[in-house]
C-alpha positions as CSV (number, residue, x, y, z in Angstrom):
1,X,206.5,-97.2,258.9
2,X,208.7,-94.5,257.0
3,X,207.6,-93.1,253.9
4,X,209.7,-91.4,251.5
5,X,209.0,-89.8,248.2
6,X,211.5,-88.4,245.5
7,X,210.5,-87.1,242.3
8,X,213.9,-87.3,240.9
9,X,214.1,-90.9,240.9
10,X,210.4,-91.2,239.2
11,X,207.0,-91.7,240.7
12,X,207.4,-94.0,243.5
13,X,206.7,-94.0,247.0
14,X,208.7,-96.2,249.3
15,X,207.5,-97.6,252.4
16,X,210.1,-98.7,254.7
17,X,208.4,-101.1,257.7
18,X,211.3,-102.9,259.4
19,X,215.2,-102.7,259.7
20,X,217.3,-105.0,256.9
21,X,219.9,-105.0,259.1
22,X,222.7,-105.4,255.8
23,X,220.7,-108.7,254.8
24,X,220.7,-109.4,251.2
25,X,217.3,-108.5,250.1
26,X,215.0,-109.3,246.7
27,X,212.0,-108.2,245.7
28,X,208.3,-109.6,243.9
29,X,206.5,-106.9,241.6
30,X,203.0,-107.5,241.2
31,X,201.0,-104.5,239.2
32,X,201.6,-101.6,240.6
33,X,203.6,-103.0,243.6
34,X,206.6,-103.9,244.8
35,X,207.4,-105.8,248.3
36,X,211.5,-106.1,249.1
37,X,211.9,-108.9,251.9
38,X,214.6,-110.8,253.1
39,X,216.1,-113.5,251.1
40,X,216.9,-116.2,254.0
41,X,213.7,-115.4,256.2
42,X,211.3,-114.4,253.3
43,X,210.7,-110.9,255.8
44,X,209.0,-107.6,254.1
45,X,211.1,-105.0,254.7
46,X,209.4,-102.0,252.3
47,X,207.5,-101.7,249.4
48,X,207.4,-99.6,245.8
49,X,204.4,-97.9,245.3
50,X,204.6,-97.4,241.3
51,X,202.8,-94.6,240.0
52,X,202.1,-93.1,243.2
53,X,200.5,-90.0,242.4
54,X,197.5,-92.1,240.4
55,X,196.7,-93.1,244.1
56,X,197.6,-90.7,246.8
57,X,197.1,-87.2,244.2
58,X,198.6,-84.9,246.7
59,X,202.1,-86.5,247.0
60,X,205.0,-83.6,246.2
61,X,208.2,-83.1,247.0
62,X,210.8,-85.2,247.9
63,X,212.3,-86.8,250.9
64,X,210.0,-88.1,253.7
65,X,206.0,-87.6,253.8
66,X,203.0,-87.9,256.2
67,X,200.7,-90.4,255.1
68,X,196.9,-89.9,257.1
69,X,195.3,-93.1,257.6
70,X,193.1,-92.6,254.7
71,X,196.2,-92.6,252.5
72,X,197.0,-95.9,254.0
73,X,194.1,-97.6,253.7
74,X,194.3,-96.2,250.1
75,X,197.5,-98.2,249.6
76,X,196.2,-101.4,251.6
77,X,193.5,-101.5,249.1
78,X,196.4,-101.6,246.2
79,X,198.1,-104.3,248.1
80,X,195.3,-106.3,247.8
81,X,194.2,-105.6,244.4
82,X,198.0,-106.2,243.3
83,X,197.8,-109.8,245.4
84,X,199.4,-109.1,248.6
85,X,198.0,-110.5,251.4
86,X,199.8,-108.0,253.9
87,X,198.0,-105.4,255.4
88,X,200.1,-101.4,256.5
89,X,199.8,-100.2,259.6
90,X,198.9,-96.1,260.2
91,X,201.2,-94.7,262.7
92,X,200.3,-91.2,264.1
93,X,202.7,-91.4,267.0
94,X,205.2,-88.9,266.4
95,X,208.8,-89.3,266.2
96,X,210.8,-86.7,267.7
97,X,209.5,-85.7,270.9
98,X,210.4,-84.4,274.7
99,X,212.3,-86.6,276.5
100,X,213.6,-86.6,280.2
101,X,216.3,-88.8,281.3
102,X,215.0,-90.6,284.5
103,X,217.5,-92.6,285.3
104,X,221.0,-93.0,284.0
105,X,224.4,-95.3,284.4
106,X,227.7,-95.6,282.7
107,X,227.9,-98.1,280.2
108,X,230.3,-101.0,281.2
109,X,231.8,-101.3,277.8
110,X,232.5,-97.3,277.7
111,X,234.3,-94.8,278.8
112,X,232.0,-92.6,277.7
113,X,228.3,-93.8,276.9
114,X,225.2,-93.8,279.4
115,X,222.7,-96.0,280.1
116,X,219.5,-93.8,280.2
117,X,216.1,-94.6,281.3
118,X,213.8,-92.2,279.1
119,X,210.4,-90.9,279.8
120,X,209.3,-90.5,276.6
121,X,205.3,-90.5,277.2
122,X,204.6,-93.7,277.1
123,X,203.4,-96.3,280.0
124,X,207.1,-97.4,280.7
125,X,210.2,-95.4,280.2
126,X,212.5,-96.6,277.7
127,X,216.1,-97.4,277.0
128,X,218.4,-95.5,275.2
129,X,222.2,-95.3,274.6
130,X,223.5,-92.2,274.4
131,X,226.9,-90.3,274.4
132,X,226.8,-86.9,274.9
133,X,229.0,-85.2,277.5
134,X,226.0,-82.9,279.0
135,X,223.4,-86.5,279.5
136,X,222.0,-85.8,282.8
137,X,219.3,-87.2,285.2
138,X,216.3,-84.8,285.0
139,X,217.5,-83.0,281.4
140,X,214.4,-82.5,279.2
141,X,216.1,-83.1,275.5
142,X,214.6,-84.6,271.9
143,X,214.3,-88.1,271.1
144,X,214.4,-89.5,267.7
145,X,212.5,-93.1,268.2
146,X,212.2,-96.4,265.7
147,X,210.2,-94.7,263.1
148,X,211.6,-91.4,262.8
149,X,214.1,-90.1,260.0
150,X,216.9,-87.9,260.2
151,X,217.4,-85.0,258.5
152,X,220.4,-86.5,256.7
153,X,218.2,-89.2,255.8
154,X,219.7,-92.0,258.7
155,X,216.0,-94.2,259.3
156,X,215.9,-94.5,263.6
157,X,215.2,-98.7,264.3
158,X,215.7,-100.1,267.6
159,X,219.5,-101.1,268.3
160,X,222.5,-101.8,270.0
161,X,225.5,-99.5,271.1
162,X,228.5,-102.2,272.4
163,X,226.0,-104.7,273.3
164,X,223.4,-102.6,275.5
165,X,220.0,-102.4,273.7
166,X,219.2,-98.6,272.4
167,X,215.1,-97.9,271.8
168,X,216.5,-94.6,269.3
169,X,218.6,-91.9,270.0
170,X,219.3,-88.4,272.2
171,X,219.6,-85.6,269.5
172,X,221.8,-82.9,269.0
173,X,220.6,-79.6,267.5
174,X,223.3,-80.2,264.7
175,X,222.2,-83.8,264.3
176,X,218.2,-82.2,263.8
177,X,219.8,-79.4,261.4
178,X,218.4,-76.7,263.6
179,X,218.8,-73.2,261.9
180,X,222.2,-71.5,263.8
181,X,223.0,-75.0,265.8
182,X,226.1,-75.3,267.7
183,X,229.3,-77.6,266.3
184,X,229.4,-79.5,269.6
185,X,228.9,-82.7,271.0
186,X,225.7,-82.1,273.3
187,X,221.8,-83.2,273.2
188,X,219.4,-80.6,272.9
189,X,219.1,-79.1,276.1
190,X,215.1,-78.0,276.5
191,X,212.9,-76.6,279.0
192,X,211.9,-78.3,282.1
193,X,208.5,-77.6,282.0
194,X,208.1,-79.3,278.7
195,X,206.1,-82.7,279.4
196,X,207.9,-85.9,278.3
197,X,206.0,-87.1,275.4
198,X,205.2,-84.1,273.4
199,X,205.6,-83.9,269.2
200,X,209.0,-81.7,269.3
201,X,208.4,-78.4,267.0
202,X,212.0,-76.6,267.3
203,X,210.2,-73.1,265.9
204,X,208.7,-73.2,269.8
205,X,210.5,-75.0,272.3
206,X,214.6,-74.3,271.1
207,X,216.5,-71.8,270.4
208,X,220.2,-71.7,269.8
């Protein structure tokens, strides 16, 4: 779940829970809240929170926040007050985190796109598409997984690159926004005695 606040649109906070893929989407308001879904399937995709701050009083800011999993249950209580059946989901995992490419192939559709198997911490490594001209077996880099948002505001969701399933993305230090980043087409190159599965914090483990 990706939650996103911006004061210059009003006091809402927006939870987004699953990929629309470009469907056509509506949306039912009841009270304070407002669940967007799929037209054809009936699907949630995100909800409105309406007069957020009367809830959660420490929301600032704008662009993406951290809800705790008091917050949450904060807001599943709403949900149910307002009618909704549906119940949020707190997600402390984090997003971007040290990856190490543990296996890798060309893709067969590409000239240039691998095939990577990614240790990423958890029981199983994971699949990921990725591009970059420096992608090799053993490089410790930073993966943005389903969940995570860019800095330019891009939401990470499972995928496809050319018909190979992609489980998020390799970053670049330009694509994290990384203060003096290079204007090249490379991952983050990190150190190899990083473990695979760590919260990435670029003030400690890059540098450009």
């Amino acid at each position: 779940m990706i939650a996103t606040y911006n004061t210059n649109v009003g006091d809402v906070l927006m939870l987004i829970t699953a990929n629309d893929r470009g469907e056509k989407v509506n949306f039912e308001r009841k009270g304070k809240v407002a669940r967007i879904f799929i037209e054809e399937t009936g699907a949630t995709v995100a909800w409105n929170i309406f007069e957020a701050k009367s809830l959660l009083t420490d929301l600032s800011g704008n662009g993406q926040v951290k809800l705790s999993s008091d917050d949450v249950e904060i807001l599943n209580k709403e949900l149910g007050k307002s009618g909704f059946s549906d119940v949020l989901v707190h997600d402390s995992q984090p997003k971007f985190v040290v990856a190490e490419i543990v296996e890798m192939q060309d893709h067969p559709d590409s000239d240039h796109l691998h095939i990577c198997k990614v240790n990423v911490g958890f029981a199983d490594p994971v699949q990921i598409v990725c591009g970059a001209p420096n992608a090799s077996l053993g490089l410790k880099t930073v993966a943005a997984l389903p969940g995570a948002m860019m800095p330019n505001g891009a939401l990470i969701f499972p995928g496809a690159l050319r018909g190979v399933q992609s489980y998020g993305m390799l970053c670049s230090a330009r694509e994290l926004e990384l203060p003096d980043a290079p204007d090249v087409r490379r991952i983050i190159e990190l150190s190899s005695a990083l473990a695979a599965g760590t919260a990435f914090y670029s003030e400690t483990m890059w540098q450009a």
